[in-house]
N, C-alpha and C positions, 0 to 999 in steps of 0.2 A: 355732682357736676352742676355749676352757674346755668339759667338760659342762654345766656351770653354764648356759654362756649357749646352748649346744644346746638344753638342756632351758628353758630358756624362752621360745626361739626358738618352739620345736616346740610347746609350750603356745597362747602368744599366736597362732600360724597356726589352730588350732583353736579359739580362743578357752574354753579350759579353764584352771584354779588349779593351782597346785602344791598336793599333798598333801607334807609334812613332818613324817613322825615323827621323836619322839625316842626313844629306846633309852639304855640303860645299858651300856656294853660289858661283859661278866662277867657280864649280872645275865638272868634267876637263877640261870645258872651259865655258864660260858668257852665249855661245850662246844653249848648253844646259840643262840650270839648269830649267827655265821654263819646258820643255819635260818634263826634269827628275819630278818634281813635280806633276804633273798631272800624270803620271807612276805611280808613287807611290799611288795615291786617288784610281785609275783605280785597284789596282791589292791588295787595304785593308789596307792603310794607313788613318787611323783616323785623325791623327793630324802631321802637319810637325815641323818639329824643324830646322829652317834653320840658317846656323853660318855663323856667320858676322866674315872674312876673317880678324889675326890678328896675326902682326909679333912675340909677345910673351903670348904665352899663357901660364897656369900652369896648367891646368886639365888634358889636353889635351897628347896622347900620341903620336908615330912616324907618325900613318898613317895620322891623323889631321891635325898635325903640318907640314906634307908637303903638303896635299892637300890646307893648308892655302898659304904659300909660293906658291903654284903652280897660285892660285886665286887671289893674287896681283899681280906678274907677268905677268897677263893678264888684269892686269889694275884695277883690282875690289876694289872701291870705295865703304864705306860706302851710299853713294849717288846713286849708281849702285844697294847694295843689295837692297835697296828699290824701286826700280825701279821695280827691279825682283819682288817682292811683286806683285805692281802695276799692270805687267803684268799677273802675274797670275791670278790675281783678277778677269780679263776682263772674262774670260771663267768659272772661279770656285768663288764662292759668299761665298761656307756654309765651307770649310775643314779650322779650326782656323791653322793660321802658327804664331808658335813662333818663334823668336829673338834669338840663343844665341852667348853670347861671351863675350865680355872684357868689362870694361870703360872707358880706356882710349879714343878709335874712338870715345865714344858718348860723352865724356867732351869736349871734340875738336870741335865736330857739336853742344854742346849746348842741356843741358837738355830740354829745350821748345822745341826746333824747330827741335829737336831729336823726341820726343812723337808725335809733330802735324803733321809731314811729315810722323811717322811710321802708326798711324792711317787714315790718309787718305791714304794711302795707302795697307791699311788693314792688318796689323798688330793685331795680336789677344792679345800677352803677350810679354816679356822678362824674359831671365833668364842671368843674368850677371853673372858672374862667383864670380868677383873678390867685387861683391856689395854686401853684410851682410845687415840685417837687419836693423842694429844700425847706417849702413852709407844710407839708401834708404830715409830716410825721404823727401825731396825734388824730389825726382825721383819717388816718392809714391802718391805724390797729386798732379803732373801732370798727371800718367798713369792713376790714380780714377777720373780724370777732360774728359779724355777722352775712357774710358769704358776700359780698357787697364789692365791685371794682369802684374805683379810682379814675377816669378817664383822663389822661393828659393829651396837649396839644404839643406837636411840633409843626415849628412855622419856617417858612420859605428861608429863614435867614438862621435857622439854628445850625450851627456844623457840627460835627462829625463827632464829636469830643461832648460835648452837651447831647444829640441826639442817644448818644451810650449811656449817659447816666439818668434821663427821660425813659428809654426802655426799660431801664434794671428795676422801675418800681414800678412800671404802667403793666396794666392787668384789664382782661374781657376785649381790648379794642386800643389803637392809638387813633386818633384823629390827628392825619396832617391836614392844614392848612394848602389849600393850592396856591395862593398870592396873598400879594403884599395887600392890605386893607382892613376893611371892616364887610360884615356880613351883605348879602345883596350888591355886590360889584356891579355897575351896567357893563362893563366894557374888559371883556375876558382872556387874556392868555397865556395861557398853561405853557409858560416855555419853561423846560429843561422838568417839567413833573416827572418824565421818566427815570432823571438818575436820581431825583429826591427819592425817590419812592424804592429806587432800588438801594442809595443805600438805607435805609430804612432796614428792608427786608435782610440787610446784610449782615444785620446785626441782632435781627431777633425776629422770632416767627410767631410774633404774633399779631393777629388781623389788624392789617390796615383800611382805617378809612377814610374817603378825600374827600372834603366841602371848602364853600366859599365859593360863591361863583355859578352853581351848578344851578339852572334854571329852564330846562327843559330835555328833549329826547338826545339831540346834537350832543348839550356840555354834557349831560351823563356819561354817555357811549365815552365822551370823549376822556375822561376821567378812568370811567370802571376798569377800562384797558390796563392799568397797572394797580389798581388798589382791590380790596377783595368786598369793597363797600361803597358806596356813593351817598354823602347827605345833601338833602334839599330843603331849605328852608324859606328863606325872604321871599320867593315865587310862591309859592305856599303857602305862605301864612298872605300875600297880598290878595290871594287870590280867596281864600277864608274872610276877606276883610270884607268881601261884599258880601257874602254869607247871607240871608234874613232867618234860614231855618233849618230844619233835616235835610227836607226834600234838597234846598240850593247843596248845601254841604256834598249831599249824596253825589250829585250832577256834579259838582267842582272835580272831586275828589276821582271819581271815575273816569273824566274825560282828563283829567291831568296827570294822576299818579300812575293806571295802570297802565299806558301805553311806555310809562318810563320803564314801569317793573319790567312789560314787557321785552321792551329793549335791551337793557344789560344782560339781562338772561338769556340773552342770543349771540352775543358779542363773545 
């Protein structure tokens, strides 16, 4: 059995959500993204979702897109995020970290040696952004060769008919999208999240999770209510931005994350 589906096993026996941050690997600098990671487990982060640092993104909004920029700048290597992996690994065994980001860095490193170097390095899934269903077939029976999910998106405008054939290959987690945009939304609402979410659920039972948009205690709560997951990224990675050290990272990370954890797990 995946961490993936340990950690949602262990969730639903308790009846609590995944908390799902995002991070920037590199950002605001290489030498604290490990810290940051383990901050995050420490203070109610379920599962990390860490992004593999890329000069053009399309999901992705201002706060991203520069924390990505800022993380090459510092030299951050496809080869480096995995490292970071690696490192984490040595002190934390059980918190699953996803992958996300673009194809281009991983066509360049090579589907094989892409998968074999993410899973020994403990890598739990991917979610590529710019990889569809219809183009993963190759990228699909490497990661099932090495225990390894797939993570796909479905977005506010996909129907019913597409949604069926997005589940029949998504594995560990789906991520819908809650609106129409790009990452870090200012201006939020989650109309009709309810029936997305339920058909979702109507078609396959496995965990949902809801970002875009989610930027503190309020959008959380307000999300977790129908998905068994909640991701937070752009508020978090801006709030990383001012960063200088452990100690700041430490203070960010505590007065912003755990009061979220605490939240959904009361909802």
């Amino acid at each position: 059995m995946s961490r993936l589906e340990q950690t949602f096993i262990q969730l639903k026996k308790y009846k609590n959500k995944a908390l799902i941050p995002f991070i920037t690997a590199g950002h605001p600098h290489p030498l604290l993204t490990v810290p940051i990671m383990h901050s995050l487990v420490k203070n109610g982060a379920s599962i990390i979702e860490l992004g593999m640092p890329f000069s053009d993104p399309m999901a992705d909004g201002i706060v991203i897109q520069e924390s990505s920029e800022k993380a090459i700048e510092h030299g951050m290597t496809l080869d480096s995020v995995l490292d970071i992996v690696g490192e984490f690994r040595e002190e934390d065994k059980d918190t699953p970290v996803v992958l996300m980001g673009y194809l281009n860095p991983i066509e360049k490193f090579g589907y094989e040696a892409f998968v074999e170097t993410a899973a020994n390095s403990g890598v739990d899934a991917v979610l590529i952004v710019d990889c569809p269903p219809e183009e993963s077939a190759e990228l699909l029976i490497l990661l099932k060769r090495y225990n390894m999910n797939q993570i796909f998106l479905i977005a506010p405008t996909t129907d019913k008919q597409r949604q069926m054939y997005i589940l029949s290959q998504a594995s560990g987690f789906i991520y819908c999208v809650a609106l129409k945009g790009v990452t870090g939304a200012a201006n939020v609402e989650y109309n009709d999240l309810s029936e997305k979410i339920a058909s979702v659920k109507s078609i396959s039972d496995i965990p949902v999770a809801i970002g875009f948009g989610v930027k503190d205690v309020e959008s959380a709560l307000s999300v977790a209510e129908y998905g068994d997951a909640v991701v937070i990224g752009s508020a978090l990675v801006s709030l990383l931005d001012r960063c200088k050290n452990q100690g700041d990272v430490e203070s960010a990370i505590k007065s912003f994350i755990k009061p979220i954890a605490i939240a959904i797990n009361k909802s």
